[in-house]
N, C-alpha and C positions, 0 to 999 in steps of 0.2 A: 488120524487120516494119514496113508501113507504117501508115499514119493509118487508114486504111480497115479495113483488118481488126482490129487493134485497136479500133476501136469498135463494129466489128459481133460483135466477142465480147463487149464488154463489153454491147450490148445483148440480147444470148442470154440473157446472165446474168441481165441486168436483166427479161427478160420470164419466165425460169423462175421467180425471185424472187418477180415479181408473182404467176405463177399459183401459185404456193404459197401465198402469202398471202391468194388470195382462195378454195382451196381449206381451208383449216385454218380459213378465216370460217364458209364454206359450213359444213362441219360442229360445229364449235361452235355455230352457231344450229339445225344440226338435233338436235344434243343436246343444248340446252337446250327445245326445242320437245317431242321425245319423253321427257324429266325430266317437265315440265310435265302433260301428258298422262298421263303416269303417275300424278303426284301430284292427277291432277283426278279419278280413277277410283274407284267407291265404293269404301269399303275391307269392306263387310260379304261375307261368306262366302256362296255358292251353296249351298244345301242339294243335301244327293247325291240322285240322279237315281230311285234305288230300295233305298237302306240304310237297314233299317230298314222299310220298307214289307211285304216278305215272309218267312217265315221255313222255311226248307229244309230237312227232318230227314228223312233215311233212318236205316232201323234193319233 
């Protein structure tokens, strides 16, 4: 095997590496970003839309 290709696998390797790395970054700052956003959200309850407002009785 010569010089040359031996290095240009090694840099395959080396650039898969990288974008792994900077793909596993990518998303750890996007889940920490939507954590955040989560925990920024009020936490009080929507009242229901119409429960409680009308009351339906056949007989």
């Amino acid at each position: 095997m010569d010089i040359n290709s031996i290095i240009s696998s090694n840099l395959l390797q080396l650039q898969q590496t990288v974008q792994m790395s900077v793909l596993q970054n990518a998303m750890n700052m996007e889940t920490v970003a939507a954590v955040k956003l989560l925990e920024d959200m009020p936490q009080t309850a929507a009242p229901h839309p119409y429960k409680g407002s009308a009351v339906d009785i056949q007989g």
